[in-house]
N, C-alpha and C positions, 0 to 999 in steps of 0.2 A: 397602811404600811409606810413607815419612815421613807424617805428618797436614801439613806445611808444606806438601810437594812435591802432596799429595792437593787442599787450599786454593786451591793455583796454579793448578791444573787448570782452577778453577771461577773464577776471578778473585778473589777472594778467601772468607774467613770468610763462614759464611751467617749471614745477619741477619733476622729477624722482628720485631724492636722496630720503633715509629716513632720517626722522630727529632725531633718536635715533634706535640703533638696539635695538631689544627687548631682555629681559633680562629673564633670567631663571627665576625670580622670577615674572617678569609678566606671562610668562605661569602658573608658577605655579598657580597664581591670576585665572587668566582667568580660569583652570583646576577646580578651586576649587569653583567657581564660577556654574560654568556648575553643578556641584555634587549638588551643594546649592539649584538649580532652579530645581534637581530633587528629592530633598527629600523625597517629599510623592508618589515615586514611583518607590521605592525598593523592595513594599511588588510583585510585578507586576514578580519580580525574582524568588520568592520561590517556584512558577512550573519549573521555568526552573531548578534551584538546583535541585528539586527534581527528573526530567526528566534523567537529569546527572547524580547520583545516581543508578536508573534505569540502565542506559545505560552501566554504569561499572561493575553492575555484570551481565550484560549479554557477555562485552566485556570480561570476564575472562577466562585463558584458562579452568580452572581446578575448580569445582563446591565446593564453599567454605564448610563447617559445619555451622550445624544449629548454635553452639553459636557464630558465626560470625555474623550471623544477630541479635542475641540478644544483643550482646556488640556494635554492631551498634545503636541498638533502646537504648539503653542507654546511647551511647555518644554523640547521637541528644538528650535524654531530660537534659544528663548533659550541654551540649554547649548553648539552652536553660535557663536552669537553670542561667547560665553565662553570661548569652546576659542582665539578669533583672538583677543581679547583682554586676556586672561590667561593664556591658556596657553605661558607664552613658557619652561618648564619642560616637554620633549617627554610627559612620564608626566602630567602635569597635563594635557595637551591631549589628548591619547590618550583616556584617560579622561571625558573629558568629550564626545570624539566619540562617545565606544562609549554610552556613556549617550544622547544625543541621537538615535541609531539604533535602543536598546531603546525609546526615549516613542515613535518614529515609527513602529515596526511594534505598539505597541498602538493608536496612532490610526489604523495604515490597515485592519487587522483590524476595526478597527467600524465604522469608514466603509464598508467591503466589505459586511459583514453587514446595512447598513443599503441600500446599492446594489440588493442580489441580492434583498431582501424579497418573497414574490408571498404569495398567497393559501393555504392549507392547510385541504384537504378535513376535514370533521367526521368524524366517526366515523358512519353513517350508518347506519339502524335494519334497513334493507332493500334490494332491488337497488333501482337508478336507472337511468334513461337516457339516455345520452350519446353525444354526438354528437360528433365533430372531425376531423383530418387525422390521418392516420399520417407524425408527424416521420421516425422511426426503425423499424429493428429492431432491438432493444436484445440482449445477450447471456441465453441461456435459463439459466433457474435452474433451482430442485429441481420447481417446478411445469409445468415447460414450455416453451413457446416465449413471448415475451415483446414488446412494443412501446411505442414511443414514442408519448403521442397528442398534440396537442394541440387542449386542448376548446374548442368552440364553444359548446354547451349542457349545461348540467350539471343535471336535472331534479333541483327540489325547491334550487336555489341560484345566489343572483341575478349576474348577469355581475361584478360587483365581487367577490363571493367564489369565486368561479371560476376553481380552479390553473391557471398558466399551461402546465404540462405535467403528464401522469401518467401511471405504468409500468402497463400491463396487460399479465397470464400469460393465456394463452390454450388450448386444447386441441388447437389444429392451428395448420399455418403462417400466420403474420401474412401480411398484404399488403402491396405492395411500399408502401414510403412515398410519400406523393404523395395517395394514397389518401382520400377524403372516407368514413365508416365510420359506422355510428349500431351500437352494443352495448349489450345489459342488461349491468348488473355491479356487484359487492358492491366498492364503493369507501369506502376508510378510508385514513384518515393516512398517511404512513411510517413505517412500523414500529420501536420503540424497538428498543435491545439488546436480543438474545439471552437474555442475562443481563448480571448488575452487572460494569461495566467493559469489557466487549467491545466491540466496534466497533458503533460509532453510526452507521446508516445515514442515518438523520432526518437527523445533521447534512452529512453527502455531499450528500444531497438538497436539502436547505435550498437550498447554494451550486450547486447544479445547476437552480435551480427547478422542481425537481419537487414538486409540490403533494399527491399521492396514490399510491396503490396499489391494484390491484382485480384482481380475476378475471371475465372474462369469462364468463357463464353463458349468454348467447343473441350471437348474429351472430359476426363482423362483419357488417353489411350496406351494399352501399354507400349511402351517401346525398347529396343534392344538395351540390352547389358552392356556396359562397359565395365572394365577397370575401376576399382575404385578405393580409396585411400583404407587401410587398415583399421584404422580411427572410425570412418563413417560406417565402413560396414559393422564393428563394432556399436556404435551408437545405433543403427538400426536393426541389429539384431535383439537390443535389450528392448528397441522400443514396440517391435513386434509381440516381444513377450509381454508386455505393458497390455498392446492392445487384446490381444488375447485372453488375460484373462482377465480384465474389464468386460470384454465381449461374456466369456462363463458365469461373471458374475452376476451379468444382467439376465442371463439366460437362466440362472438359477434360482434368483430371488425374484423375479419380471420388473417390469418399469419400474411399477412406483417407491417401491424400496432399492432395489438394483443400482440403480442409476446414482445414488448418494455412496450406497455403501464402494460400486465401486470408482467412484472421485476420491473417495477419503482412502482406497488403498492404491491407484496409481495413477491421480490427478487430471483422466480422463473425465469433464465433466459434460462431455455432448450426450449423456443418457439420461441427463437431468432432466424431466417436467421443468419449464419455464415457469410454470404459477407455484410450485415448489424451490423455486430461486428466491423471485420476488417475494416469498411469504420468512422465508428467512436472512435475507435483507432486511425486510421491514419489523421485524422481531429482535432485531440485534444479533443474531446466530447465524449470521453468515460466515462467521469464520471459521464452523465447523466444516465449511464446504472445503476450503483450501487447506493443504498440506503445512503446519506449519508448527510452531511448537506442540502445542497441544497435540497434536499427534503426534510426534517423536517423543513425548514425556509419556504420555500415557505408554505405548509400544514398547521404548527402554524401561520404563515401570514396572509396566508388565513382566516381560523375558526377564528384570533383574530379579524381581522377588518370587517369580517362578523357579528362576536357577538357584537362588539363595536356598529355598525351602525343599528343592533336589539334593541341593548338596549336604544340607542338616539331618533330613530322613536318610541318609545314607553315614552310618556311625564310622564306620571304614574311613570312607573318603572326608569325613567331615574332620577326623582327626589328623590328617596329615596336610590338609589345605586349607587357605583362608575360602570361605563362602563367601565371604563380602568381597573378596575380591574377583574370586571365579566369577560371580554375579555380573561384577561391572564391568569384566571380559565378554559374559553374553551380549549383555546391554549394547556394548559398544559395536557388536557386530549384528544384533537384531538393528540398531539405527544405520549402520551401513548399508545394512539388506535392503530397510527401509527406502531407503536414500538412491537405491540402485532402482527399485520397483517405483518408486513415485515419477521418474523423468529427473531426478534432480534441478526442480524448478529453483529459483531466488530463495523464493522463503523456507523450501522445504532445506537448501544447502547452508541456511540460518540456523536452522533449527538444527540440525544437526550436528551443526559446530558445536554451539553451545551445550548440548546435550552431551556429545564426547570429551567436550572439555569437565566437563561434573565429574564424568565417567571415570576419566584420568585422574581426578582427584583422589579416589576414592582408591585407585590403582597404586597412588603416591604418598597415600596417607593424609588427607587432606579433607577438609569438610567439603563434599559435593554442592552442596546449597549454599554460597553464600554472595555477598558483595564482591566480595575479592575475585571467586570463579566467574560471576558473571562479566566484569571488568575486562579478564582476561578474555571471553569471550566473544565481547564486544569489540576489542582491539582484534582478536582473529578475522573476525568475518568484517569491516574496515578495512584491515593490511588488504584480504582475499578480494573485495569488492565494497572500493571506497563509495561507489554508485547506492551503494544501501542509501545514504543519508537522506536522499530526494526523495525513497521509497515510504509510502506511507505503511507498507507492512513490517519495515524495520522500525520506521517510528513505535508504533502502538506495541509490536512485541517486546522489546527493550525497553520501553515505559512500562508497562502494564509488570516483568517478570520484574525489574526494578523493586517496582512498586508491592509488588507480593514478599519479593526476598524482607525489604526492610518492615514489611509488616509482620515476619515471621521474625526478624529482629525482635522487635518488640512487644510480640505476643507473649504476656504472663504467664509464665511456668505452673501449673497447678499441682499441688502435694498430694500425692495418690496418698489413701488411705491404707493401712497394711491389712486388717481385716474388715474392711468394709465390704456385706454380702454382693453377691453378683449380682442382683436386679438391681442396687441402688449404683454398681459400679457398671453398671450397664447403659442406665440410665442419663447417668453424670458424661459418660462417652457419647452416647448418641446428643447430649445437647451442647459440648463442648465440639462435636464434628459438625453441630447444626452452625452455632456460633461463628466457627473459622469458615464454613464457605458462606455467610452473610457476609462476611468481613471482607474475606478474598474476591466476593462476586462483587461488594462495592467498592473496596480497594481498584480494582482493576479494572472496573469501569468507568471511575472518576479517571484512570491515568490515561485511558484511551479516548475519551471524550472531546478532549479538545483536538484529535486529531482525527477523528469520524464526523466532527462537524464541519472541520474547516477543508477537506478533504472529499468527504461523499454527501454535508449538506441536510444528514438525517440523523435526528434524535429519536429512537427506539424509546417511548415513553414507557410500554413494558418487559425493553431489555433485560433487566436487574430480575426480574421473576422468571421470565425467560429461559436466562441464563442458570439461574440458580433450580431449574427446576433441569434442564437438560443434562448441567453436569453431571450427578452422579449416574444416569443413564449412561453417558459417552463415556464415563472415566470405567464404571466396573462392569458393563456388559455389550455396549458396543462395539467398542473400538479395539478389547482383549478376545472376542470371538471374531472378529475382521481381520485380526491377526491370524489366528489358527486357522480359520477360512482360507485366507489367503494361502497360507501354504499347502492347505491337505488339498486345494480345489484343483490345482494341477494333477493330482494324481485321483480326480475321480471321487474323492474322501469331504469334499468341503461342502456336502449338501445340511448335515446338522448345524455343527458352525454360523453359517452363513444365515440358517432360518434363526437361530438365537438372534444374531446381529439385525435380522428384519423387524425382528420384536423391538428392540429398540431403536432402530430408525423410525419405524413408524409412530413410536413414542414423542418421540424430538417433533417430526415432523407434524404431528399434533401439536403438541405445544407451540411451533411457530406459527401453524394456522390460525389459533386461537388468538396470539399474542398480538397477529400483523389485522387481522381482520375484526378487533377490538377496537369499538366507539375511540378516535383521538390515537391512536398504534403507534403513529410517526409525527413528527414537525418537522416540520421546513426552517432550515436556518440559512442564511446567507454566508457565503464565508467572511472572514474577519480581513482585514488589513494584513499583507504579505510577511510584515515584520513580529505581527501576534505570536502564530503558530512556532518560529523560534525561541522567543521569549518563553513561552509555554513551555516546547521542552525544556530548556534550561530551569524556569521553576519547579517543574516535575523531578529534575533529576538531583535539584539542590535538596528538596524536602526527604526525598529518597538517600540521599549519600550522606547528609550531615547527619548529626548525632548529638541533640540538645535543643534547648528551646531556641536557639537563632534557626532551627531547622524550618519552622513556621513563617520565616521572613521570605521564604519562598512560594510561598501560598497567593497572595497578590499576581504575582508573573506566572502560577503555573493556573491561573484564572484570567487570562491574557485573551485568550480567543475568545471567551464568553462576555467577556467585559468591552472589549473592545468598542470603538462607537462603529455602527455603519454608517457610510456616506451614502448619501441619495444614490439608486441604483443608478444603471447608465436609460438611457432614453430609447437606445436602438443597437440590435445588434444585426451583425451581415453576415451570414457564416463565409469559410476558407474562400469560396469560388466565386461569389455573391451571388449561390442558387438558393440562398434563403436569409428572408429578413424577421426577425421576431421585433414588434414596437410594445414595450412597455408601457400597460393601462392600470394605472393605481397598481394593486400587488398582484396581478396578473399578466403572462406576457403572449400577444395575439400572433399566432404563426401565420405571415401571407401565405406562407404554400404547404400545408400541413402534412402534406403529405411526402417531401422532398428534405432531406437533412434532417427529418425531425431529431433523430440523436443529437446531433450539433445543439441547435437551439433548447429541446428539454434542458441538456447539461448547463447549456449557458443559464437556464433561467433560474436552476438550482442554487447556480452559482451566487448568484443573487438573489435567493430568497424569493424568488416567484414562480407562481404556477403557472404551469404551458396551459394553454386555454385550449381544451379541444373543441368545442364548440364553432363550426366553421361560421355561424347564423350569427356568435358574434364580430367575425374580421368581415361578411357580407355587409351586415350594418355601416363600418364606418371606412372599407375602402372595396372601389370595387377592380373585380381582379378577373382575368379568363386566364385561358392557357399558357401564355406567354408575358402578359402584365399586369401589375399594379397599377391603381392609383387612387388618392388619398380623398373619402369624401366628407361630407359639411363635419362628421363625427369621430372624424380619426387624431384621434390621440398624439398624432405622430404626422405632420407633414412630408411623408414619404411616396416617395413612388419606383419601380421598378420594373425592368425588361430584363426578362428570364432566359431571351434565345442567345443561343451563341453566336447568331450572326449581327454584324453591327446595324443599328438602327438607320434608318433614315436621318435626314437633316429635320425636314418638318414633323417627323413622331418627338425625336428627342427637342425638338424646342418647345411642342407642346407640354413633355414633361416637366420640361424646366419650368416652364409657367406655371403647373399646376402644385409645385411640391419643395419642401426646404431645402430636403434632400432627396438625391436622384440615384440610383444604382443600375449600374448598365454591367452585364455579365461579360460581354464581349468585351474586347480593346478596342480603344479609339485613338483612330490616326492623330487628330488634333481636337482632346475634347475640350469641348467648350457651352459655358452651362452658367449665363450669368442669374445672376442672384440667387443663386443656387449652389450646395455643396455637392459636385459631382465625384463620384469613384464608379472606374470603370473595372474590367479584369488586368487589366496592364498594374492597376494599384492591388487588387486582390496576389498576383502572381506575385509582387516584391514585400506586401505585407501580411500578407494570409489574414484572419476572419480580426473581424474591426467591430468595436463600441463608440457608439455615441454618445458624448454629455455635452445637453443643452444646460446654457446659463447665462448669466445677466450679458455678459460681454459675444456669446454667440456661442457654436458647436467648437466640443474638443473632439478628437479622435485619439483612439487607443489601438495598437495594431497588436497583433500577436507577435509578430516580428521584433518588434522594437523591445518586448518586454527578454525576448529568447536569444539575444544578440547573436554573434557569426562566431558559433560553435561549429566542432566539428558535425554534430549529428544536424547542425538547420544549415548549412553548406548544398545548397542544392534542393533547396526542399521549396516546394512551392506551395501557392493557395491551392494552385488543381490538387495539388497531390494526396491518393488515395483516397 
């Protein structure tokens, strides 16, 4: 064949040249173009401003003055003011709203922190006795079962300095809330991080007014009534009902289902099996455990298109009233109820917002699902509690529903057939419902991803299947008879209900067996660089809110945490009091005292990417250690050494240590320490810096304190290494 005839074939000569390079001024074109096509979707910005705001004073080292936030709230209404009358250029007005949005979420963030202020327990020398209501029963930790109190009497501190609430671990079941209670107990602060950079619990607490922490050493015992505020008995009579029928629940369905179903109906989670935590943890389906969208969406789901489909079967009333809207009347008061039953925790008060804002849409004529609702949403629950932005459960739900809305953007309309039979139009449905939760289950795990790595450290390698096999379980059979349970179980009626709802928990709770205890389940990731995970979200929420292909210039940043480089971990860490040292050995980190802090040191070694070594035959090997010391032998990774007692050492123990080790760690304070050729910290450094890393390097050891990273906030005011 001819090379012409071969040409023709293809329509013509093939070409690879351009025929004009492109010019700066057509990007510019094309740029401004792209802006054009999103102009009615700038207002979509001003929670994000406003988040950002948020986010800088809490990023600040040093806690500004109150007229800072006031000259803030005044130069968002003057930039405002500016937006209407100068802004007659749409980018000039734009601009200037987004700006008047970031001054207003630093002014509400300090107005809040100045709101929420209560009192903060001292660090206390010895037990005390105290006396108050049991608010709550609060979720059990690593020490135990755990409760809410709030004090009456706090011996040895006068009613003015007296936290208006605090968490006690206890060694047996708390009492039901309601409860008038007198306890001994070793009550101190809220506990700083872990280590440098981890999750700040003080500051949770702050905005929760939680004043203390303590362990119960004698009672509860009950003790007399008093007086007490309208509000509290109020708050402890819903919470009794809480516990109550949590307690039915578990009595009805027993432990091993009991315990899940009822966390998910009133965020009581001490009936849970621990190896049924951990297995859904390491499955990615831990967030079935907490109250948070996904439960109020399901629930409002539910109630609305049960009311919709009441109100259609009934010809009467179908004709003189809207259904869609009597619906999102149910709706809104099945997520109230919700919201009343669950304790009204952080996220469950998230979810709800947003949820009733849909709701009101639909109330006001107005599309329930979209950018614009959830926009508004997100600025609700911001104005109500600017503390979200630090929260990693506001990060991932606000990415993740983000990230679902603009996927439901952009999911392709498909042309229903008018007579195509019902098996093939049956058929076309089940793989188009298959299609959108593939979609939605990897949509919405790419947006949460960089925030479950940099945050909890764990990649769920069988998440995505997981998930997608649990959903429809949770969406059409567990969580809509957990509902009806829930209400008929008061009167005696919730025993069918409740056994449908066991059928699929114990589904779920298969599935996360299977997932977490699968060859390879989890990885270990180090977190990223502090500045990642914001970058991250802002790529997440660019790819999400723009509208065009410049929407993909956001994909580089919202791949920020995973891309990130890691620095060489640190060498040594010292937990808060320096009653424990973890020294990092190649990607494992060796606990001297395995059995004391270990929560401190696991998290820290998550942090960075290394596994806690349980293995004690490896820290015998390379240091040897009894009850009270350290110290570093021919094979220790780590030239450390340390004294565990709280009394101060001798002159000649501590010079011996000094000889033996690079660094020295003494728990006690030292009148005048001194520790040549050696880096010494005593408890005196522990008390002013709370829990410390080391990095060795060519020039010598750096230190990292937890302190220094959390500067003199209200919530680190008082807070020491002992504490908690």
């Amino acid at each position: 064949m001819r090379r012409g005839a071969i040409a023709g074939l293809w329509g013509g000569s093939l070409s690879t040249g351009l025929a004009r390079a492109p010019s700066l001024a057509d990007l510019m074109a094309a740029l401004a173009g792209q802006f054009a096509a999103n102009a009615d979707r700038w207002s979509l910005w001003t929670p994000v401003a406003f988040g950002l705001g948020c986010a800088a004073y809490f990023a600040l080292p040093g806690e500004p003055l109150p007229f800072v936030a006031w000259s803030a709230a005044g130069l968002a209404a003057a930039a405002l003011w500016a937006s209407r009358r100068w802004g007659r250029r749409r980018i000039v007005a734009v601009a200037l709203i987004l700006i008047a949005f970031g001054l207003a979420g630093f002014a509400v963030a300090k107005l809040r922190s100045l709101a929420v202020g209560t009192p903060v327990a001292p660090a206390l020398e010895g037990p005390v006795g105290l006396s108050g209501y049991v608010l709550d029963v609060a979720n059990p930790g690593e020490g135990g079962p755990r409760m809410l109190v709030a004090p009456t009497q706090v011996e040895g501190l006068p009613p003015d300095a007296t936290p208006a609430r605090v968490r006690l671990t206890l060694r047996e079941s708390p009492p039901p809330p309601g409860s008038a209670v007198r306890v001994l107990t070793l009550l101190n602060p809220p506990p700083p991080p872990a280590s440098p950079g981890s999750y700040d619990f003080a500051r949770d607490a702050y905005f929760e007014s939680i004043g203390g922490v303590g362990f119960v050493l004698k009672g509860p015992e009950p003790a007399e009534a008093t007086q007490v505020p309208l509000r509290l008995r109020w708050a402890m009579a819903i919470n009794a009902m809480r516990w109550d029928l949590a307690q039915r629940i578990v009595g009805s369905m027993g432990p091993e289902t009991g315990g899940l179903a009822a966390a998910m109906v009133t965020g009581h989670q001490a009936f849970i099996p621990r190896e049924q935590i951990e297995d859904m943890r390491a499955s990615g389906l831990a967030h079935i455990i907490s109250i948070s969208g996904l439960h109020m969406a399901i629930v409002g789901g539910f109630v609305f298109a049960a009311a919709r489909l009441g109100v259609a079967a009934w010809p009467w009333l179908a004709l003189r009233m809207s259904s869609k809207k009597t619906a999102a009347l149910a709706g809104l008061l099945a997520v109230g109820g919700y919201l009343v039953v669950s304790g009204a925790p952080a996220p469950a008060e998230r979810a709800a917002i947003t949820a009733s804002v849909a709701f009101a849409a639909v109330l006001f004529d107005r599309r329930a699902i979209s950018l614009h609702t959830l926009a508004i949403a997100a600025l609700a629950v911001l104005v109500l509690q600017p503390e979200a932005v630090t929260e990693p459960g506001f990060q991932m739900s606000f990415s993740a529903t983000a990230a679902l809305v603009a996927l439901a953007e952009a999911w392709p309309r498909s042309v229903r057939e008018i007579n195509a039979p019902w098996p093939i139009r049956a058929a076309q449905g089940a793989l188009g419902w298959l299609a959108a939760s593939l979609a939605a289950s990897f949509v919405a795990g790419l947006a949460t991803g960089p925030f479950a790595l940099q945050h909890f450290n764990r990649m769920a390698t069988f998440g995505l299947l997981a998930n997608l096999a649990a959903a429809p379980v949770s969406s059409f059979l567990m969580m809509p008879a957990l509902a009806v349970g829930a209400v008929l179980t008061p009167f005696g009626l919730g025993d069918a209900p409740l056994a449908v709802a066991g059928w699929g928990i114990a589904g779920i709770t298969g599935v996360a067996a299977t997932a977490a205890h699968a060859p390879g389940a989890a990885l270990l990731v180090g977190s990223a660089p502090a500045w990642a995970l914001p970058m991250a979200f802002l790529g997440i929420l660019w790819v999400c809110l723009w509208r065009g292909p410049v929407r993909w210039a956001g994909l580089p940043f919202a791949l920020a945490v995973s891309l990130a480089p890691r620095g060489e971990p640190p060498a040594l860490f010292v937990a808060a009091d320096g009653a424990q040292v973890a020294v990092r050995s190649g990607d494992a980190a060796i606990l001297l005292r395995p059995e004391v802090k270990r929560f401190a040191a696991e998290r820290w070694a998550q942090r960075r990417g290394l596994a806690a070594e349980e293995d004690a035959a490896r820290r015998d090997a390379a240091y040897v250690c009894d009850r009270w010391s350290c110290r570093p032998g021919a094979a220790a990774p780590v030239s450390v050494a340390a004294v565990w007692s709280r009394k101060t050492p001798r002159a000649e123990e501590l010079a011996r240590l000094c000889a033996s080790a690079e660094v020295v760690i003494v728990r006690a304070p030292l009148q005048s320490p001194a520790c040549p050729g050696a880096i010494l910290l005593s408890g005196a450094d522990f008390a002013a810096g709370g829990s410390a890393e080391l990095y060795r390097g060519a020039e010598g050891w750096r230190l990292q304190w937890a302190q220094d990273l959390r500067g003199r906030r209200p919530w680190t005011w008082g807070a020491s290494g002992s504490g908690g």
